[in-house]
N, C-alpha and C positions, 0 to 999 in steps of 0.2 A: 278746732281749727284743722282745717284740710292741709296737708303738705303739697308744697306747690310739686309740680311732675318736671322733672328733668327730661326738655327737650336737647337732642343733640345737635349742635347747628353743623347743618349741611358741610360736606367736606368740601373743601376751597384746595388749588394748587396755592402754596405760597408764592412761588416764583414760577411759574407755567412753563420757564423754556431750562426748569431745571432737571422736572422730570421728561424728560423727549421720550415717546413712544411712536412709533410712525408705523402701518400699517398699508402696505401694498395691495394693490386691489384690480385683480384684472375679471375675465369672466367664469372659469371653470376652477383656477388656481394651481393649475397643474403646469403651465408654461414659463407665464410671462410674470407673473407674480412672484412665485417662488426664487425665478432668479435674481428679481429684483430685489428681495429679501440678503440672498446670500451675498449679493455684490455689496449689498446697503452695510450688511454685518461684519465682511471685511474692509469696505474704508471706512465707518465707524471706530474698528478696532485698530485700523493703522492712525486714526487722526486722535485715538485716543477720546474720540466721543460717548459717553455715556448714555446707553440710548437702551429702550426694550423696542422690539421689531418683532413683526411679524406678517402675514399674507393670508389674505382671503379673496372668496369669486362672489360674484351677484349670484350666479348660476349654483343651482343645489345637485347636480347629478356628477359631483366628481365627490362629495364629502365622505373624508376618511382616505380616500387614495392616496398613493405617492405621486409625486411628481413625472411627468412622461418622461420613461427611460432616456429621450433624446435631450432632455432637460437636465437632465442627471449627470448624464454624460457631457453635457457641455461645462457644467458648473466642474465635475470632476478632472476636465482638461484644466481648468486653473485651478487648482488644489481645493476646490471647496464640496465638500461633504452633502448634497440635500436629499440622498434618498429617505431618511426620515422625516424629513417633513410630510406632514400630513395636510388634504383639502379639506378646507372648511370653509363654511357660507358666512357672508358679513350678516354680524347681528347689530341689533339695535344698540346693544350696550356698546357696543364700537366707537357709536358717534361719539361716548361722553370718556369710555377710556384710554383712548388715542388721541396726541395732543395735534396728529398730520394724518390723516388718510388721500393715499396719494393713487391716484385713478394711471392705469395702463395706456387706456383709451378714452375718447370723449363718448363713446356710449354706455360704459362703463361710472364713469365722471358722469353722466344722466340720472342713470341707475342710483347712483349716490345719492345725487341730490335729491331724488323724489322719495327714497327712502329716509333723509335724513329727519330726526323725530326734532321738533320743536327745541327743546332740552341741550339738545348739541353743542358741545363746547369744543370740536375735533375742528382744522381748519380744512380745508380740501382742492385738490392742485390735480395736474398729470405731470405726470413726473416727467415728461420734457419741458415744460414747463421752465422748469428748474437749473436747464442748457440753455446756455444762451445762443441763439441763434433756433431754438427748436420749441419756441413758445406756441403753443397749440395744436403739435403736432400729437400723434397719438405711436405708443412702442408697436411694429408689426406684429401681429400672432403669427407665431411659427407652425401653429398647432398641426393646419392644413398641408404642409410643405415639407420639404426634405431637412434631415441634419446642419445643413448647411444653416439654414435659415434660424434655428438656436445661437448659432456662432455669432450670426449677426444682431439677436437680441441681445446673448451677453454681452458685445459690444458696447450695443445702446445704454442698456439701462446702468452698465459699470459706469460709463460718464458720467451719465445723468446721476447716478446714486451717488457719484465723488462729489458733483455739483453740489446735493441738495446737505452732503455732509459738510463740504464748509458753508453752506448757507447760514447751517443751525447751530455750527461751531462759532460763528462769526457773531448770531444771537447771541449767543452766553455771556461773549465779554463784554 
């Protein structure tokens, strides 16, 4: 008699909005993502939400950099740390382990979609989306423009990222 083979059945979330992972996602990873990142992981951390976070770009010619100094500096005016973050390009395993990959822009939010692989179990948004009154709108890149124009991204995406923290805080219960 043959021993039957011990197959492992495929790993399942038990309760999907228990483990929250959300991934940020703009084009190079160096602007508009990152800080979307840091605002995400301090009202996370003030609402008390249990979350892994994290930021990547469609685009591959910023991977391994830090974040652009004027990025840096704007995160560092509100006490948040991101010059170790590093750029990195969305991969495929993204789609299945991220329970939210949240688009900067809608060409970005394209880029997703045509990359996303069959298998996908991530849901996918832009993170104005998430404000209300700013549903389809896409976060400006500052990339091209002065300091100033970081000020006004951390603006944005700190709303937008409080927004989408009680969204998924409001899931759980």
């Amino acid at each position: 008699m043959v021993p039957a083979l011990a197959v492992a059945a495929p790993k399942q979330r038990k309760d999907p909005m228990k483990d929250i992972a959300v991934l940020f996602v703009c084009l190079g990873n160096i602007c508009r993502s990152p800080l979307a990142e840091a605002a995400f992981r301090r009202e996370a951390d003030e609402a008390g939400l249990a979350a892994r976070v994290d930021s990547a770009g469609t685009g591959d010619w910023h991977i391994g950099d830090p974040p652009d100094a004027r990025a840096c500096a704007e995160a560092m005016r509100h006490g948040v740390d991101i010059s170790g973050y590093r750029a990195r390009q969305v991969a495929t395993a993204d789609f299945r382990e991220f329970t939210h990959i949240v688009a900067l822009d809608e060409k970005n939010l394209a880029d997703l979609r045509a990359r996303m692989p069959a298998d996908a179990t991530a849901s996918l948004s832009l993170l104005l989306d998430h404000l209300d009154g700013s549903a389809g709108q896409s976060v400006k890149d500052p990339y091209f423009g002065e300091a100033e124009g970081f000020s006004d991204t951390w603006a944005e995406v700190t709303l937008a990222t409080a927004a989408l923290v009680r969204q998924l805080a409001t899931n759980l219960r």
